[in-house]
Each structure stands twice: as C-alpha cells, then as structure tokens.
N, C-alpha and C positions, 0 to 999 in steps of 0.2 A: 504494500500500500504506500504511494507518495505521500509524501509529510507537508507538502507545501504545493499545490492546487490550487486552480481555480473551479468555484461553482457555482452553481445558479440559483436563486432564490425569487422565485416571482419577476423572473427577468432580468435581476441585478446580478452582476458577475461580481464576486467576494471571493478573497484570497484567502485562503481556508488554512490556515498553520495547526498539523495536530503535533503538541507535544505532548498529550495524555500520555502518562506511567512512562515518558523517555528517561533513560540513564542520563547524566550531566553531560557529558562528553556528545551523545546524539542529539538532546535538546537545543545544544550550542551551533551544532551544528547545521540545525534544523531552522534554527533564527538567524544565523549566515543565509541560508538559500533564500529565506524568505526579502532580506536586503537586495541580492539577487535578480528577483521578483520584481521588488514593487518597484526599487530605481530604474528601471525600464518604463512606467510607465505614465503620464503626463502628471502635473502638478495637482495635488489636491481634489485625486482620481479616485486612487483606493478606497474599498470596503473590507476591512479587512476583520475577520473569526478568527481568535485564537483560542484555541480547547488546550488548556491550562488542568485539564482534570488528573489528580493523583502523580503530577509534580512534585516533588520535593527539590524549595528554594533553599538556596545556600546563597551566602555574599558574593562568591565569584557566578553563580548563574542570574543573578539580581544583578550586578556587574553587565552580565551580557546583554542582559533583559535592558536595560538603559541604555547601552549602545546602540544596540539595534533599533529602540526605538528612536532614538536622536536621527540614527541613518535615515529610519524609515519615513520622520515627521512631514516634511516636506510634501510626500507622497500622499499620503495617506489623509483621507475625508472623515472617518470614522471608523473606530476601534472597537468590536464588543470581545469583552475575554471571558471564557466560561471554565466553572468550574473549580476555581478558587478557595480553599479551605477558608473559614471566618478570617482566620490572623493573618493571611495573605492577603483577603479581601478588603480588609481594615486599612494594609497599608498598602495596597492598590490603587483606595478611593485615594489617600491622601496624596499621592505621586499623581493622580487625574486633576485632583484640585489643584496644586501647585502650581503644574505645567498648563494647564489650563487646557489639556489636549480633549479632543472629542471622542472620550471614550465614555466605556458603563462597559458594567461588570453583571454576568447575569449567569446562573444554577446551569441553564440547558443550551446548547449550539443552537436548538431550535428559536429559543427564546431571543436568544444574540442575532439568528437571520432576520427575525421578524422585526427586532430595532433598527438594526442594519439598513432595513428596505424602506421603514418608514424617515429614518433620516435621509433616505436616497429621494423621496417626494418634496423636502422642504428645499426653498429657493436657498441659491448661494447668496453669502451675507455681500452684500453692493450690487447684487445683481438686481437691476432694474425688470419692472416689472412690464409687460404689455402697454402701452399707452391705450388709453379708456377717454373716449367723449363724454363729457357730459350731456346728457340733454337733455332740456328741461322741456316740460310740457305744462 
C-alpha cells in the first residue's frame, strides 16, 4: 500500500499521508515523500489527510513533523490530521493556534475528508466575488 496518494472525496483530490502504526524511521520517511508531493504543486492548492492513528511521537519525529510542515506550508490550503491520542491532540491544537495554519484535528479520515471538502467550497480570503447589479424596482 502507498503511504502518500492522492484521492478523491466528493471530487476534491486530497493528498492522503498514512502514517498509522509506522516505525520512526518509515514515518520520517513517509513525510519526506509527502514534501515531494505537495512542492510540485501550485501555491495554496493542497488538501491535505494525514492519519496520525497509533503513532508514537518522540522529539526527533515532532522535529520532523515541523519541518515538513514548514516545507509543506506554502502549498498546502488545508490540513485535517486524524487520529491523534488526547496528549498529542492537546499539543497539536496548540502548534495550529500558534502558526495560525489551516488545520483541525479530527477521530476519523472520514470525518477529516468531509472538513477537507467543505473548506474546498469556501471562497479564497481576497478573492472577489461575482459583481451583482442592483436593481431596484
């Protein structure tokens, strides 16, 4: 099974990172590919799933987890990460508030595609909207 895909959700293409139950060593290297990935693809494109399930964080894969995100930010429109233990998830939010990134953290992949898609319906922040007549009767 590839570790870093793309797939489809209601028509949206989302870049699918599974590190569920990975050893340190393949996770690391599993969020290298995913760098890979997304910097090929235009600015502020990505949808990006990462299933975070039965992970065990350590400082040096916490370490990698920050680089790659830093690599990835530019790219990347939206983040959901699933799967999270509490005490990961506690300082997951706090690293989203910080950075101010467009992520959320959610129990199921399922739950994360269907965030995913509905952030894929809301307008870009400056992007003007249709011009509209008024007309008054």
């Amino acid at each position: 099974m590839k570790l870093v895909n793309s797939i489809t959700h209601k028509g949206l293409s989302i870049i699918y990172s599974n590190l569920s139950n990975l050893d340190h060593d393949i996770a690391k290297s599993t969020m290298q590919s995913t760098v890979g990935v997304i910097t090929e693809m235009p600015l502020k494109s990505v949808y990006s799933l990462i299933n975070m399930e039965g992970l065990v964080l350590s400082r040096d894969l916490i370490a990698e987890i920050k680089s790659v995100g830093t690599a990835n930010a530019p790219f990347v429109k939206a983040t959901a990460i699933c799967g999270l233990s509490p005490m990961a998830s506690f300082l997951a939010n706090s690293v989203i508030k910080v950075t101010k990134r467009n992520a959320r953290l959610f129990k199921t992949t399922e739950e994360g595609k269907d965030w995913l898609y509905q952030e894929s319906l809301k307008p870009n922040p400056g992007e003007q909207l249709p011009n509209r007549q008024l007309v008054v009767v």
